[in-house]
PyMOL Python script that loads the backbone (N, CA, C, O; Angstrom):
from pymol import cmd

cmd.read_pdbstr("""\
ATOM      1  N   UNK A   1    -141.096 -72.311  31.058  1.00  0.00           N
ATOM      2  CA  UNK A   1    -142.271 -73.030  30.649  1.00  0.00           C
ATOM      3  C   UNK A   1    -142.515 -74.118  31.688  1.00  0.00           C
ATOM      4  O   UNK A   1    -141.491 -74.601  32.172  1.00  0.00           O
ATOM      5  N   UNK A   2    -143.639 -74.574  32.105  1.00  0.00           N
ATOM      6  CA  UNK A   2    -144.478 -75.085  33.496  1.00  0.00           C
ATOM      7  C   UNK A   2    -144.802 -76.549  32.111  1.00  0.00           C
ATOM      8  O   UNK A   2    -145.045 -76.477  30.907  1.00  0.00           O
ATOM      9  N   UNK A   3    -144.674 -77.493  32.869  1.00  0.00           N
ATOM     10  CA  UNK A   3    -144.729 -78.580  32.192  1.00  0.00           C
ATOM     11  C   UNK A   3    -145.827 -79.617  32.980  1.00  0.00           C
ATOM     12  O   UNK A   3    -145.346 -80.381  33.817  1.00  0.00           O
ATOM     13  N   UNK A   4    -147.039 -79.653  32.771  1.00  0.00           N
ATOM     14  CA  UNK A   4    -148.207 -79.794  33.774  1.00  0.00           C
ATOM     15  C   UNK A   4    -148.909 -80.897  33.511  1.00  0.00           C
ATOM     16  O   UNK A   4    -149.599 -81.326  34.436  1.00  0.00           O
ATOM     17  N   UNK A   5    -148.920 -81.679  32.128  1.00  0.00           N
ATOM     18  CA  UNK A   5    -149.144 -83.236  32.499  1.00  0.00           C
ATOM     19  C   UNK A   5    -148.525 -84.369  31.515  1.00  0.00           C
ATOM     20  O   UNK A   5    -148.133 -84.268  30.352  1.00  0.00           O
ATOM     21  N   UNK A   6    -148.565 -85.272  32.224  1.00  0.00           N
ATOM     22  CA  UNK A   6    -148.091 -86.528  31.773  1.00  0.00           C
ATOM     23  C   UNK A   6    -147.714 -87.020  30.730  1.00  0.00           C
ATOM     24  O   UNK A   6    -146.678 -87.683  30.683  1.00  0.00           O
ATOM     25  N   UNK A   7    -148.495 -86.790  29.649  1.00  0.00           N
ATOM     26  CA  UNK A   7    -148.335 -86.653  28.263  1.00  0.00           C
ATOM     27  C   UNK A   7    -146.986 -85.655  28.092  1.00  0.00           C
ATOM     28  O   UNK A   7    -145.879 -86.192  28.050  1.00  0.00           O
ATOM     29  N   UNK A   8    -147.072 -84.577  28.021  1.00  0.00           N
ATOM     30  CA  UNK A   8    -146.075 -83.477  27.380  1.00  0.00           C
ATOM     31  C   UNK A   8    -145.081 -83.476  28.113  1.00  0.00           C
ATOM     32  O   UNK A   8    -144.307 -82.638  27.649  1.00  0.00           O
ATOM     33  N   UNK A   9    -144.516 -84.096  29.297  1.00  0.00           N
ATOM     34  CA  UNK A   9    -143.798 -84.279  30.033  1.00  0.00           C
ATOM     35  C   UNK A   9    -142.909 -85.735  29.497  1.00  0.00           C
ATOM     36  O   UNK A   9    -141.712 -85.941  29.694  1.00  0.00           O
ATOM     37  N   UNK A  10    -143.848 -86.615  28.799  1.00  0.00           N
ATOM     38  CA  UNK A  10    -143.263 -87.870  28.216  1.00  0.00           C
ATOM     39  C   UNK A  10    -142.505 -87.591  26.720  1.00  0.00           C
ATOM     40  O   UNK A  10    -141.462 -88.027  26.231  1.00  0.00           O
ATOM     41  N   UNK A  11    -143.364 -86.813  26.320  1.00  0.00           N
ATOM     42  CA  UNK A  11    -142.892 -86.212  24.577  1.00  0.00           C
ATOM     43  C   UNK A  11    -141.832 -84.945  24.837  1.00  0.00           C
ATOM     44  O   UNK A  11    -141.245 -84.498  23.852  1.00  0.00           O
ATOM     45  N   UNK A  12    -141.684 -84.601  25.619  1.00  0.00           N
ATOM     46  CA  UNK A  12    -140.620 -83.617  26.051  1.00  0.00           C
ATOM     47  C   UNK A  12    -139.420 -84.285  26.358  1.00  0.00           C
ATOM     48  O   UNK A  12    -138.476 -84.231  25.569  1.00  0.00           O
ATOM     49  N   UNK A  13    -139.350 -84.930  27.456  1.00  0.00           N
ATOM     50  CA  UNK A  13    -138.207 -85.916  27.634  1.00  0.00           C
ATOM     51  C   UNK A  13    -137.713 -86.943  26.371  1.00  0.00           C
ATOM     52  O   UNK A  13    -136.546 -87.333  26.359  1.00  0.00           O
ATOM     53  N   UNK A  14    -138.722 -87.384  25.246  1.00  0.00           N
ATOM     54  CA  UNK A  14    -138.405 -88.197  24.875  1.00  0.00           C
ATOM     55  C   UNK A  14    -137.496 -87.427  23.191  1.00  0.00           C
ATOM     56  O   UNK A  14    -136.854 -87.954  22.283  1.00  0.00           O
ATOM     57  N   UNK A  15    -137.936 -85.912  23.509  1.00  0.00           N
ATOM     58  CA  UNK A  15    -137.388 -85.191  21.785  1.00  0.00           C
ATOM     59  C   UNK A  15    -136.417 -84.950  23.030  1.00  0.00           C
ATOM     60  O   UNK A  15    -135.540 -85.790  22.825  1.00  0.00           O
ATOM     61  N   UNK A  16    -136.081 -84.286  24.190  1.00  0.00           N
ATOM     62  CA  UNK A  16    -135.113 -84.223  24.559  1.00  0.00           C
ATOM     63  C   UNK A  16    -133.751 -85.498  24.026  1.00  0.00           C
ATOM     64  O   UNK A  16    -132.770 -85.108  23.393  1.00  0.00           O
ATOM     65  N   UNK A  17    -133.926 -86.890  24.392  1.00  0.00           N
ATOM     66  CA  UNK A  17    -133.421 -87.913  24.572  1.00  0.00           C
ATOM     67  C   UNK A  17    -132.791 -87.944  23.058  1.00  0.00           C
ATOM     68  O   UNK A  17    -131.587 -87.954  22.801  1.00  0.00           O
ATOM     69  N   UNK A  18    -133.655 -87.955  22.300  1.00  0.00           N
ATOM     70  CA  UNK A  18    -133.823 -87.996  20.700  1.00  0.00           C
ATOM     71  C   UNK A  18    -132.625 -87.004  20.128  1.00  0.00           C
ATOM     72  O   UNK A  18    -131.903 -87.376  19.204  1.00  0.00           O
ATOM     73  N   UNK A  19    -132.521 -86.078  20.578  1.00  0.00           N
ATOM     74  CA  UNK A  19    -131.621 -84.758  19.996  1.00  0.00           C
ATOM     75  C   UNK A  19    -130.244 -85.317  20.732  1.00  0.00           C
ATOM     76  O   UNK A  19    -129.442 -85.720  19.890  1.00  0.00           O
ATOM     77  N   UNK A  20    -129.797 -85.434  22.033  1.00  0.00           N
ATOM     78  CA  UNK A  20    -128.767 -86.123  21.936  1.00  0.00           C
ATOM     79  C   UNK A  20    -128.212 -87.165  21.706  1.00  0.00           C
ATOM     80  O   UNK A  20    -127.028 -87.420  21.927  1.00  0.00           O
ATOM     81  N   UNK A  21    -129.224 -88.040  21.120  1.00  0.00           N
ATOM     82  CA  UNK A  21    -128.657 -89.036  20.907  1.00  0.00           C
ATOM     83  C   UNK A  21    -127.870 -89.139  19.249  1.00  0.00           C
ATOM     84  O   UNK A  21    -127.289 -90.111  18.767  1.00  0.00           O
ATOM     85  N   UNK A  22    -128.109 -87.737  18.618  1.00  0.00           N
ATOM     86  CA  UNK A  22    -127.637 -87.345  17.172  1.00  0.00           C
ATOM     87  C   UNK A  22    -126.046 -87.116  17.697  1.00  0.00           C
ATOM     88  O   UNK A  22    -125.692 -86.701  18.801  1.00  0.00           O
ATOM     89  N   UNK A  23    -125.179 -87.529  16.527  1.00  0.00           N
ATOM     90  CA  UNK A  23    -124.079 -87.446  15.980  1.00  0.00           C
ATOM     91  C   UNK A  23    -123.605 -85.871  16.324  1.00  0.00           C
ATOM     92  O   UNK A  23    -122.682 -85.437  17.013  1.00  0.00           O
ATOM     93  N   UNK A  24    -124.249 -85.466  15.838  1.00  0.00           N
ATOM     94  CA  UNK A  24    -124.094 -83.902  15.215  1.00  0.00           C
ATOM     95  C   UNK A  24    -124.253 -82.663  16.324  1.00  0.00           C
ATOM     96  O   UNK A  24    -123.788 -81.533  16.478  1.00  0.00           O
ATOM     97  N   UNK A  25    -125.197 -83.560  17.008  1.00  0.00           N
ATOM     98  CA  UNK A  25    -125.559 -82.766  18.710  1.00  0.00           C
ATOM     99  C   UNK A  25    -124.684 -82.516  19.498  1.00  0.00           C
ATOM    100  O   UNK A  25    -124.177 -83.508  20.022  1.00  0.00           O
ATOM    101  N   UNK A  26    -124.136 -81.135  19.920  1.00  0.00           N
ATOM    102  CA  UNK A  26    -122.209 -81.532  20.837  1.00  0.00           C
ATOM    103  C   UNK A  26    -123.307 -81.283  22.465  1.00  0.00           C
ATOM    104  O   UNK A  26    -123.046 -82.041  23.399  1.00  0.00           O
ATOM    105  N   UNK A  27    -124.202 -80.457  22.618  1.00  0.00           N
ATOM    106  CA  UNK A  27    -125.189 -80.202  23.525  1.00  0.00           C
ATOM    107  C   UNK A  27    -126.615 -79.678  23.724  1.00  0.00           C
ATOM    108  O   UNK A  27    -127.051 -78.917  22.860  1.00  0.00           O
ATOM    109  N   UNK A  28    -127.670 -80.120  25.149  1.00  0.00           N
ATOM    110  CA  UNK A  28    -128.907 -79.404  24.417  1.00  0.00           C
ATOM    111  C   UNK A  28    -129.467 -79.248  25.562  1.00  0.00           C
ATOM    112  O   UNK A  28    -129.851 -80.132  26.327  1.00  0.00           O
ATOM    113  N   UNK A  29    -129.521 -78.092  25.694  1.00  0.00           N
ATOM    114  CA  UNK A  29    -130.447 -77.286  26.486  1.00  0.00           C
ATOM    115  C   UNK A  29    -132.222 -76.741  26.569  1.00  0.00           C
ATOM    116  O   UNK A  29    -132.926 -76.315  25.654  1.00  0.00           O
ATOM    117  N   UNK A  30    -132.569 -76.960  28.057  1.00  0.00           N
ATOM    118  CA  UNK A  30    -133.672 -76.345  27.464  1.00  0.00           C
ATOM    119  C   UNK A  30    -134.200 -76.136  29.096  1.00  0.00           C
ATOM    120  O   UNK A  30    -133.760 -76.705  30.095  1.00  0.00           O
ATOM    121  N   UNK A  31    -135.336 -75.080  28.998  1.00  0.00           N
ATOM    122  CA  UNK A  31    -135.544 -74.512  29.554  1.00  0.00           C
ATOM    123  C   UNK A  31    -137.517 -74.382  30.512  1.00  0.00           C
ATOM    124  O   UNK A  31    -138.425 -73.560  30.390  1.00  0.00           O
ATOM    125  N   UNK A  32    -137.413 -75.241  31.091  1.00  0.00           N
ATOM    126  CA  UNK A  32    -139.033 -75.994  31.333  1.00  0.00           C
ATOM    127  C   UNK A  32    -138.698 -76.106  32.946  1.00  0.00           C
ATOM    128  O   UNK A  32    -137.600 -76.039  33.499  1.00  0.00           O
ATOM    129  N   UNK A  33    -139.736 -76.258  33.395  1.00  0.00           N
ATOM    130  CA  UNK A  33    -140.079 -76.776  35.153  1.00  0.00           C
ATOM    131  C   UNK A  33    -141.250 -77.856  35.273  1.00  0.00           C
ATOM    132  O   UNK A  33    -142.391 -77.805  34.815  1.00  0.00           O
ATOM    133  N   UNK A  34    -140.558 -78.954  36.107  1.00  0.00           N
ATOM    134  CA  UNK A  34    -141.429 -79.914  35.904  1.00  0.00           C
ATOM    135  C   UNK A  34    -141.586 -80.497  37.579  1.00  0.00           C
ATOM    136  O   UNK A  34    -140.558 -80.314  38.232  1.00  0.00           O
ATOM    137  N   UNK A  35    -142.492 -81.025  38.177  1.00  0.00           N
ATOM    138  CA  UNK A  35    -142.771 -81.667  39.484  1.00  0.00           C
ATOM    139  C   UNK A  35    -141.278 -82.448  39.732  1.00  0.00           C
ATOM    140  O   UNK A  35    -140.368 -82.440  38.903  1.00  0.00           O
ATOM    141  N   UNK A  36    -141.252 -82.802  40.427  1.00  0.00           N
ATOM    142  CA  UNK A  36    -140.091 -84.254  41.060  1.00  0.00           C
ATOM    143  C   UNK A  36    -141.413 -85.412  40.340  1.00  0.00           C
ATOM    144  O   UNK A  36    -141.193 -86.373  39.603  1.00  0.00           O
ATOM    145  N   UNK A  37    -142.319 -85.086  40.678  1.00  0.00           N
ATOM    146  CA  UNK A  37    -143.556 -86.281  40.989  1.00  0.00           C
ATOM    147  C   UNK A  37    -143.650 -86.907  39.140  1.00  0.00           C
ATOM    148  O   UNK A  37    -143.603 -87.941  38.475  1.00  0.00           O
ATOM    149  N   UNK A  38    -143.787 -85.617  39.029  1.00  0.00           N
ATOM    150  CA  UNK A  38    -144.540 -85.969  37.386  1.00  0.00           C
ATOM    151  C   UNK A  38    -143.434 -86.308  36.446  1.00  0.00           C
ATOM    152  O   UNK A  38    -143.601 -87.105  35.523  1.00  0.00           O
ATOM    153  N   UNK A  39    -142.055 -85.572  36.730  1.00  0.00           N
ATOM    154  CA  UNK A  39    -140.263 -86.206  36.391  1.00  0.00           C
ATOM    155  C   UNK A  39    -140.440 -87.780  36.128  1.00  0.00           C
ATOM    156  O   UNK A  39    -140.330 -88.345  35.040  1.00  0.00           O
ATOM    157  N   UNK A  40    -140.744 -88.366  37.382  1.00  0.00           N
ATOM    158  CA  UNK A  40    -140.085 -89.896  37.754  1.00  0.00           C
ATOM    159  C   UNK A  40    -141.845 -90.317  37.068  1.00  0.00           C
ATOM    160  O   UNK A  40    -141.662 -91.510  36.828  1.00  0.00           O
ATOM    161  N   UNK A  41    -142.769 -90.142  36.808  1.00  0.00           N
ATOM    162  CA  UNK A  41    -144.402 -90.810  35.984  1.00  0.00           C
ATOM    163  C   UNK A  41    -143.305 -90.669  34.469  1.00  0.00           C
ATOM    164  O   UNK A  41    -142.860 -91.666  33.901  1.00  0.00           O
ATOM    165  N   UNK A  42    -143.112 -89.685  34.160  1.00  0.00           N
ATOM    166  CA  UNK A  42    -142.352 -89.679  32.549  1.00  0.00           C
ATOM    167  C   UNK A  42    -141.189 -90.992  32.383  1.00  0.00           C
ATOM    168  O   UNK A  42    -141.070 -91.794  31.457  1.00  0.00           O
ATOM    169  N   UNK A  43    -140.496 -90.876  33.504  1.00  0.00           N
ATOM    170  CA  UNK A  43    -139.177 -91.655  32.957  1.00  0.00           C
ATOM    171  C   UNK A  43    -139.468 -92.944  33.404  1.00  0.00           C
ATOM    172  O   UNK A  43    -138.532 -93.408  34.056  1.00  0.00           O
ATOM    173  N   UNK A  44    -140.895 -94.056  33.236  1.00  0.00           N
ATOM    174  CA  UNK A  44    -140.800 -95.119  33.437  1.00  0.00           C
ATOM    175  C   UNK A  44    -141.111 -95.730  32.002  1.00  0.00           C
ATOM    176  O   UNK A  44    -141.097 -96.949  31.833  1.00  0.00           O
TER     177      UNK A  44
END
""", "prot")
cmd.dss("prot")
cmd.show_as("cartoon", "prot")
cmd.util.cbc("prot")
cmd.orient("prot")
């Protein structure tokens, strides 16, 4: 899955973040392609 703007790239990373940060979570994978560019716009 092609991960193509800013928005869904922020809510992606952020249920990513969300799921490990559970107790219960031992790991979490997933499976998306995202820019370098549009990566580092999400994680500020």
């Amino acid at each position: 899955m092609e991960i193509e703007t800013p928005e869904k790239a922020k809510s992606l990373l952020k249920l990513m973040d969300a799921l490990e940060d559970l107790d219960d979570v031992q790991s979490v994978t997933a499976n998306f392609e995202m820019t370098d560019e549009l990566m580092s716009l999400s994680m500020v």
